[in-house]
C-alpha positions as CSV (number, residue, x, y, z in Angstrom):
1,X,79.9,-27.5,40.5
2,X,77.1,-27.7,37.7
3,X,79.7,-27.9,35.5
4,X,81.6,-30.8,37.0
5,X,77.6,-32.8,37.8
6,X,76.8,-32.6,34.3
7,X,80.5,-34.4,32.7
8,X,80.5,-36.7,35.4
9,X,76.6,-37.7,34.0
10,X,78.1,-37.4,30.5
11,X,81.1,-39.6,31.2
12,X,79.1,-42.2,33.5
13,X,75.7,-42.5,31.6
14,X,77.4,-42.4,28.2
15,X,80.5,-43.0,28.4
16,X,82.0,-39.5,26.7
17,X,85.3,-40.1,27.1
18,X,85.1,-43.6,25.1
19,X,83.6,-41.5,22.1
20,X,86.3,-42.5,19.3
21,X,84.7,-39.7,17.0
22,X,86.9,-36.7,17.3
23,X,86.9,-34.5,14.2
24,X,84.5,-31.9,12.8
25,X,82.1,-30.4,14.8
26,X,81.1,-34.3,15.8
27,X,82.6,-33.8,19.1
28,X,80.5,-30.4,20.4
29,X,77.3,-31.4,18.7
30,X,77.2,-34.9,20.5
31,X,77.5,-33.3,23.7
32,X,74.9,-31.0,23.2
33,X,72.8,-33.7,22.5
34,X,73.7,-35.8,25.5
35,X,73.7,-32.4,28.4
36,X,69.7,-32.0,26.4
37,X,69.5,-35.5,27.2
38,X,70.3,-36.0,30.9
39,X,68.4,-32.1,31.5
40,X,65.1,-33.6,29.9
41,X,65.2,-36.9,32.4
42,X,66.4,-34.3,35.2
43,X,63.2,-32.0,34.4
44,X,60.9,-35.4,34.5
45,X,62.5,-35.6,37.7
46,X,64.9,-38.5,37.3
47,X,67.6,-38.3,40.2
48,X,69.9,-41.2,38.5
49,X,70.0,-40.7,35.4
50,X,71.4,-44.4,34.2
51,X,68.0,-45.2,35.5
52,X,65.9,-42.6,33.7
53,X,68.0,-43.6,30.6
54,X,66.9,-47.3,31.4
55,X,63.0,-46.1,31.8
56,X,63.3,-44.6,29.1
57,X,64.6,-47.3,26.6
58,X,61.7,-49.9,27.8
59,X,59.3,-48.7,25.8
60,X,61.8,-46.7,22.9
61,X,59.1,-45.9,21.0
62,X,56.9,-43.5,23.3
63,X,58.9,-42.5,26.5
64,X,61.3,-40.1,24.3
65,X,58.0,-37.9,23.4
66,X,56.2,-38.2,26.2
67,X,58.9,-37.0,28.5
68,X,59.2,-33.7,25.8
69,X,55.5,-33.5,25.5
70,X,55.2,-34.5,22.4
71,X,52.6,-37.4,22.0
């Protein structure tokens, strides 16, 4: 079940399977980076996470770090 939540947020908030890149280690490492993606708006209690994603790009330059702590 966790499994199947997190592709279906993949696939629907960034549109995995439409990733032309397919060689390499390309493939694994943008995943990674998108599952860290939609577990950090998750933890910052984001239910949908096209919405979270949304927040987060209105103000690109400060959300990222805020929502890892960072600023």
């Amino acid at each position: 079940m966790i499994e199947n939540r997190l592709h279906f947020g993949r696939d629907t908030a960034f549109r995995e399977d439409a990733f032309k890149i397919r060689t390499g280690h390309s493939p694994e490492n943008t995943a990674t980076l998108r599952s860290f993606a939609i577990n950090q708006l998750r933890d910052a209690d984001h239910t949908n996470i096209a919405a979270g994603l949304r927040t987060t790009a209105l103000r690109s330059y400060e959300r990222p770090l805020a929502l890892l702590g960072l600023n």
